[in-house]
N, C-alpha and C positions, 0 to 999 in steps of 0.2 A: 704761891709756892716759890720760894728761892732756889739757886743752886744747889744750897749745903742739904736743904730736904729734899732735894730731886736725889739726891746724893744718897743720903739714908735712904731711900725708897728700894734704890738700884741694890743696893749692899743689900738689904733684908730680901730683896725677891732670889737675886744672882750672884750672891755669896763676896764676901770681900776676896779682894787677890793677893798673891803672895810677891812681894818683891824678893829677890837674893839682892845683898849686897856683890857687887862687880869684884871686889877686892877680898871676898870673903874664903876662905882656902875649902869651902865645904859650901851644901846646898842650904844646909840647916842655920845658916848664919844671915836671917831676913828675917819677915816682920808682915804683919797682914795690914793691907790700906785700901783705899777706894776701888771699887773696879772701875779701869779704863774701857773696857771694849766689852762688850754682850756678846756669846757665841755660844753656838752649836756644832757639834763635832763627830762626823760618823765615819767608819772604814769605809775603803774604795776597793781597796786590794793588797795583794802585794806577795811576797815568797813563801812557803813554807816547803819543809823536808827536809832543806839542809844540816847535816851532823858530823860528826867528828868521824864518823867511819866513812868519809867521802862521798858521802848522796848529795847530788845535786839540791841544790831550793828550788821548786817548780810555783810558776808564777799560776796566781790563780786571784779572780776579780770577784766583789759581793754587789749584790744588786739592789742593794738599801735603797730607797730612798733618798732626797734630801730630807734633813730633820727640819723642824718647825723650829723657828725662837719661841719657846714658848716663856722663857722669862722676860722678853720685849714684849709680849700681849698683856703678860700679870701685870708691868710695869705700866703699858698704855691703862690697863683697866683702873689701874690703881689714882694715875695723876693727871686723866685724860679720858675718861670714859666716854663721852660726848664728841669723840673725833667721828669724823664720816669715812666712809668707804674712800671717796677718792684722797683724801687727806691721808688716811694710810696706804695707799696704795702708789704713792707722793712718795711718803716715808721710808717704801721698801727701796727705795731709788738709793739710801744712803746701806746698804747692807754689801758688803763685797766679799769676796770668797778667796779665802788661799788654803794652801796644801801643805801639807807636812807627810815625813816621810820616819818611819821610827827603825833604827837600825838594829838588828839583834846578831846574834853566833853564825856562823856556818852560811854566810849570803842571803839569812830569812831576813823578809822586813813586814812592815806592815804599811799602807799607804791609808791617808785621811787627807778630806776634804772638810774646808771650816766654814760659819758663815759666820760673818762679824758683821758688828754695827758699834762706832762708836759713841759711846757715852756723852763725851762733848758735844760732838755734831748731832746726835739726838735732840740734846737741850736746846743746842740754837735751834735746830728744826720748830718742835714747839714754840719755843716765846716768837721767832720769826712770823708763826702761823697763828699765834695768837693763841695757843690749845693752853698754855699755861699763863698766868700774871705771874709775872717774875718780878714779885716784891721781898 
């Protein structure tokens, strides 16, 4: 397996991504390509109640879970099924976490935690480790 079909593999399990053009005067002026980075994304917390008749946002926190990748397991199943326990558990070493924060009316927001892995650094992991022939 090559790049370009590790590639097709990622897109058919974790859906292509959307660029915006930088220079484009609207959202809608992009184009669907590769996905770069695998994620999962769930609420943390964040304001609700704030309105235009002056009620405060009162902060309040959800008690989710972290989510699972489960399009990084489809993907291992798919171009790697033969990997061992410790070989993924190797590979969760390259998964890192950031947060976003979505802003709404009246001081409401909504708070989220992500888990990424990227796509590149997945692939060298494999051929690295020998899980894929990268022909």
């Amino acid at each position: 397996m090559n790049r370009e079909k590790f590639q097709e593999v990622v897109d058919i399990i974790a859906g292509k991504e959307y660029y915006r053009d930088n220079k484009a005067k609207t959202i809608w002026n992009g184009k669907y390509g590769p996905r770069r980075v695998i994620y999962v994304e769930w609420e943390t917390g964040g304001a609700q109640g704030g309105n235009c008749w002056g009620d405060e946002a009162h902060y309040y926190s959800v008690s989710d879970t972290e989510k699972e990748l489960t399009d990084l397991y489809e993907i291992l199943k798919e171009v790697c099924p033969h990997i061992s326990f410790l070989q993924f558990m190797d590979l969760k070493k390259l998964i890192y976490y950031t947060d976003r924060t979505e802003s709404e009316y009246y001081g409401n927001y909504t708070d989220y935690k992500r888990a990424n892995i990227n796509v590149d650094d997945l692939w060298n992991y494999l051929v690295s480790n020998e899980l894929v022939d990268n022909v």
